[in-house]
C-alpha positions in Angstrom: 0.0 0.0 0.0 2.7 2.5 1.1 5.0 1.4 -2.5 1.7 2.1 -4.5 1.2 5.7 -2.5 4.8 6.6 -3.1 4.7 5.3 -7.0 1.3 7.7 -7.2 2.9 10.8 -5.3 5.9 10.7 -7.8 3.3 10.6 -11.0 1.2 13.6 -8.9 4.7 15.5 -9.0 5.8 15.0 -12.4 2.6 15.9 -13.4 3.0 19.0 -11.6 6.2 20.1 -12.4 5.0 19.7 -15.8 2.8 22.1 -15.5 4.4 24.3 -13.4 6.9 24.2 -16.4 3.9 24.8 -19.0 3.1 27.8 -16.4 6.3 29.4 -16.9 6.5 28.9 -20.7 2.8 30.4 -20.7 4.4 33.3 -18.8 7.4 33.7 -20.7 5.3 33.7 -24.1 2.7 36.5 -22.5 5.6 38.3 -21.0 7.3 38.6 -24.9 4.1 39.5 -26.2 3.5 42.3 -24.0 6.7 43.3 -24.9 6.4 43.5 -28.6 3.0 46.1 -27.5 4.9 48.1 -25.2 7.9 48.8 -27.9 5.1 48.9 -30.9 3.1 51.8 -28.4 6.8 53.6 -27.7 7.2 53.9 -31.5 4.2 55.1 -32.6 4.7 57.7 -29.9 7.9 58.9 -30.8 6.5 58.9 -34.6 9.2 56.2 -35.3 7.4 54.5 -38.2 10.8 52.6 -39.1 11.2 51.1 -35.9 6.9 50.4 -36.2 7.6 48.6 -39.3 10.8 46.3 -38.5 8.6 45.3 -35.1 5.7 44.3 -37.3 8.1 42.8 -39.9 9.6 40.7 -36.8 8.3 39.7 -33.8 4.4 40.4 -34.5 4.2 36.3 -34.0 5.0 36.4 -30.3 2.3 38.4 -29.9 -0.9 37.1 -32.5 0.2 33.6 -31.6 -1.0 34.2 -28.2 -3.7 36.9 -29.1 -5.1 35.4 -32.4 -7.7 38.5 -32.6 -4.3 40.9 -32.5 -4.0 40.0 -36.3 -6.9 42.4 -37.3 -5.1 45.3 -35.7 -1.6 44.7 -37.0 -2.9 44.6 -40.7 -4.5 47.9 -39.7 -1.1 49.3 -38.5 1.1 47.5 -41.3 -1.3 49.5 -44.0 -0.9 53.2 -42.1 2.9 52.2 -41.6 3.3 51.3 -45.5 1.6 54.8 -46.2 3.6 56.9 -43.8 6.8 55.3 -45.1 6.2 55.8 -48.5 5.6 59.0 -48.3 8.6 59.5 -46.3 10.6 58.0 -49.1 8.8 60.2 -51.9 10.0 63.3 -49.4 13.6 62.0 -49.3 13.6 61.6 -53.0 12.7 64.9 -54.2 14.7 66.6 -51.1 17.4 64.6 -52.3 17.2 65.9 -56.0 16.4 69.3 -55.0 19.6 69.4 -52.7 21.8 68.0 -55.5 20.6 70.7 -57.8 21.5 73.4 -55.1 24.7 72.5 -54.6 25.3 71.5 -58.1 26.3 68.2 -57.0 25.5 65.7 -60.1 22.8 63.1 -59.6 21.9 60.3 -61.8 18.8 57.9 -61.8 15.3 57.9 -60.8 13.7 56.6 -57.3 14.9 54.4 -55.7 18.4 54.1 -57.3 20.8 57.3 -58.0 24.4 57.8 -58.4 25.0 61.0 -56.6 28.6 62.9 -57.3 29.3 60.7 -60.2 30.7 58.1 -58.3 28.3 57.5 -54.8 26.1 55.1 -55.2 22.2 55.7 -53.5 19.5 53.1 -53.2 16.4 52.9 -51.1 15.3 49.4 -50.2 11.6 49.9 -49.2 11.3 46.1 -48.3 14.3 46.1 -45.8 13.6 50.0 -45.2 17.2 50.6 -45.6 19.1 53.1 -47.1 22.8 52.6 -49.4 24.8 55.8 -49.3 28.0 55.1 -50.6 29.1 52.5 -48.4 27.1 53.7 -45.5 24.4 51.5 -44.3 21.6 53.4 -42.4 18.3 51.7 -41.4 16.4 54.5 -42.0 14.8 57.0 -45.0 15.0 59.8 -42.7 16.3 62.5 -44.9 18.5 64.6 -42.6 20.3 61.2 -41.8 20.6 60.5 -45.6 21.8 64.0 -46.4 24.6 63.5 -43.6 25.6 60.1 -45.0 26.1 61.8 -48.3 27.8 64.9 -47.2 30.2 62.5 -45.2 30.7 60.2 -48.4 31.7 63.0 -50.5 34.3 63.9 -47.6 35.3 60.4 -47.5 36.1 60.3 -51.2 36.9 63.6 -52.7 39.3 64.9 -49.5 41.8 62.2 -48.8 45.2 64.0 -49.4 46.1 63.1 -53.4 49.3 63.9 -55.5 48.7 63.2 -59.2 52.5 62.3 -59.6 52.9 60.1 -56.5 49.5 58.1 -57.7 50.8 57.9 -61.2 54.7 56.6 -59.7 52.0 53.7 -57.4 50.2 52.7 -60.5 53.5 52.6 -63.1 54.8 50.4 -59.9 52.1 47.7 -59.2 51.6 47.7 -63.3 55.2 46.8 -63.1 54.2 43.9 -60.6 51.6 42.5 -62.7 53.9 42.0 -65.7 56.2 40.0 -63.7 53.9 37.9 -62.7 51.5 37.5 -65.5 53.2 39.6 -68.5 50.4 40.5 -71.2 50.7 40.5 -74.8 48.6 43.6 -75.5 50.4 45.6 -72.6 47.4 46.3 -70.9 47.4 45.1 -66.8 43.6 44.8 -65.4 42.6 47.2 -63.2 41.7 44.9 -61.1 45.0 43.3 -60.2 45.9 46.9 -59.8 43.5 47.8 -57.1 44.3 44.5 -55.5 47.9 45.6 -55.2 47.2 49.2 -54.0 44.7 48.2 -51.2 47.5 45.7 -50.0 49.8 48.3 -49.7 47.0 50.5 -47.9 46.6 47.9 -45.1 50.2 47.7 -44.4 50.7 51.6 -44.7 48.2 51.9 -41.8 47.6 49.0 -39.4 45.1 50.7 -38.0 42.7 51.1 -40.9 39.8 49.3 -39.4 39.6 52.2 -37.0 36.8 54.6 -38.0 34.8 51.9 -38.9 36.1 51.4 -42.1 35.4 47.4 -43.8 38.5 48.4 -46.4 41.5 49.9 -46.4 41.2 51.1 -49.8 37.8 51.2 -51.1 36.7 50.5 -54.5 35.3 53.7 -55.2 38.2 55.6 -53.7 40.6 53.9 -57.0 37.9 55.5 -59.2 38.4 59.0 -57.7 41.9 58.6 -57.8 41.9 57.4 -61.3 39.7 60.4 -62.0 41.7 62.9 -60.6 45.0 61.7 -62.5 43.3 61.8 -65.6 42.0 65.1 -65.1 45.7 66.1 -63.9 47.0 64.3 -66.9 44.6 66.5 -69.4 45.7 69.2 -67.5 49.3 68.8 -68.3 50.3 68.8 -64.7 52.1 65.7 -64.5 55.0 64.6 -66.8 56.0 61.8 -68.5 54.9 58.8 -68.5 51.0 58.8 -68.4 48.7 56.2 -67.7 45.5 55.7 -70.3 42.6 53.5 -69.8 40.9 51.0 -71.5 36.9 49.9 -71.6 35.7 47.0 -70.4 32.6 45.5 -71.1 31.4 43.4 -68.4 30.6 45.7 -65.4 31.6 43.3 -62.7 35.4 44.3 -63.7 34.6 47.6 -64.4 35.9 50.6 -62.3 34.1 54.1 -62.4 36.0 56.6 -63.9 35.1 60.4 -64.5 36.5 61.7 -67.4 37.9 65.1 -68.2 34.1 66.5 -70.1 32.6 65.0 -66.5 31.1 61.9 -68.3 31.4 58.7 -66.7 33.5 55.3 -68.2 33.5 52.1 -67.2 36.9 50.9 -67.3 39.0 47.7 -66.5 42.1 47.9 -68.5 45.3 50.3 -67.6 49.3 50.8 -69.4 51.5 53.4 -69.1 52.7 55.7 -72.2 55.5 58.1 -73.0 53.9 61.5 -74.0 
């Protein structure tokens, strides 16, 4: 009698840690929910219809998976949020093509892709509600945050200290490189290995690169300033003997950016050197 007592206590209090444990999950699961509200009711507060819509994008099913009839009000909300952010991205649009045309900056492209400054890059993902400035990443169509990113961009590429001459010697060096290596019948070294070189010698010029918040050392559309300036310093005549010309290339993955003296744009992936 007392073994079967004893055999039914210990089923009683599995039973009841069980659902003590169900208890807790129940708990925890109401506890997330209420949390997804609370942040949802700080937002729309604040007017933050980005941080609105990555809520609903993400964590709405802790919350309708325990209040089934909160599915009704969410659709509600996702419809006003869609609204609100489109027209926030129709503001940043035109504010962004009105600025450009103020400060005579030139901008390429229609909404949601530009090319601002010839050579930054500017995209508006309205799925992801993210913005692409350059290489900046924001989370956000806010316009004053876009116009910083681009006014930082521009900084980023068009002020870094340059000498025409100096630029010309690195290239006629790493071009030098590249025939060693892998000499070409044509004479023409890809731009590519090029760039590879020079953002080599960039990391070990400066260990420290990464500081800043910088991913390269050397960035991509940095080259194609560079490039751009020494060909503009070239047509100028300020820099001797020898020069460096340029060749198209036709498939754009290889292609570099380069602005050319009458402020058109070439895509280019082919450099030599030449006596002039």
């Amino acid at each position: 009698m007392q073994n079967e007592q004893s055999h039914l206590t210990q089923t009683i209090l599995a039973e009841l840690e069980s659902l003590s444990q169900d208890i807790s999950d129940d708990i925890a699961q109401r506890s997330k929910a209420r949390r997804v509200v609370t942040d949802l009711l700080k937002a729309l507060e604040e007017s933050n219809a980005d941080t609105a819509a990555r809520i609903l994008q993400n964590r709405t099913p802790q919350l309708t998976d325990i209040y089934p009839r909160a599915k009704t009000t969410l659709e509600k909300l996702r419809l006003d949020l869609n609204r609100r952010q489109e027209e926030q991205l129709r503001d940043t649009c035109n504010k962004l093509e009105d600025y450009c045309r103020t400060e005579q900056i030139s901008l390429k492209g229609r909404p949601p892709k530009y090319t601002a400054d010839h050579l930054l890059d500017v995209e508006f993902d309205r799925k992801k509600i993210r913005s692409k400035v350059g290489n900046q990443s924001l989370s956000t169509f806010d316009w004053p945050t876009v116009r910083d990113a681009l006014e930082a961009e521009r900084v980023r590429l068009w002020q870094r200290s340059f000498n025409a001459a100096g630029f010309r010697d690195q290239l006629v060096r790493a071009y030098k490189e590249l025939e060693r290596h892998s000499p070409s019948a044509t004479g023409w070294a890809a731009l590519e290995g090029i760039y590879q070189i020079l953002k080599q010698q960039a990391e070990s010029a400066d260990p420290d690169w990464r500081k800043g918040g910088r991913l390269v050392a050397y960035y991509k559309d940095e080259f194609s300033a560079d490039l751009s300036r020494l060909w503009e310093a070239q047509a100028r005549k300020q820099v001797d003997s020898p020069h460096i010309e340029l060749s198209a290339i036709r498939d754009p993955r290889r292609a570099y950016k380069v602005i050319q003296p009458d402020r058109n744009v070439g895509l280019y992936g082919f450099l030599r050197q030449r006596e002039v």
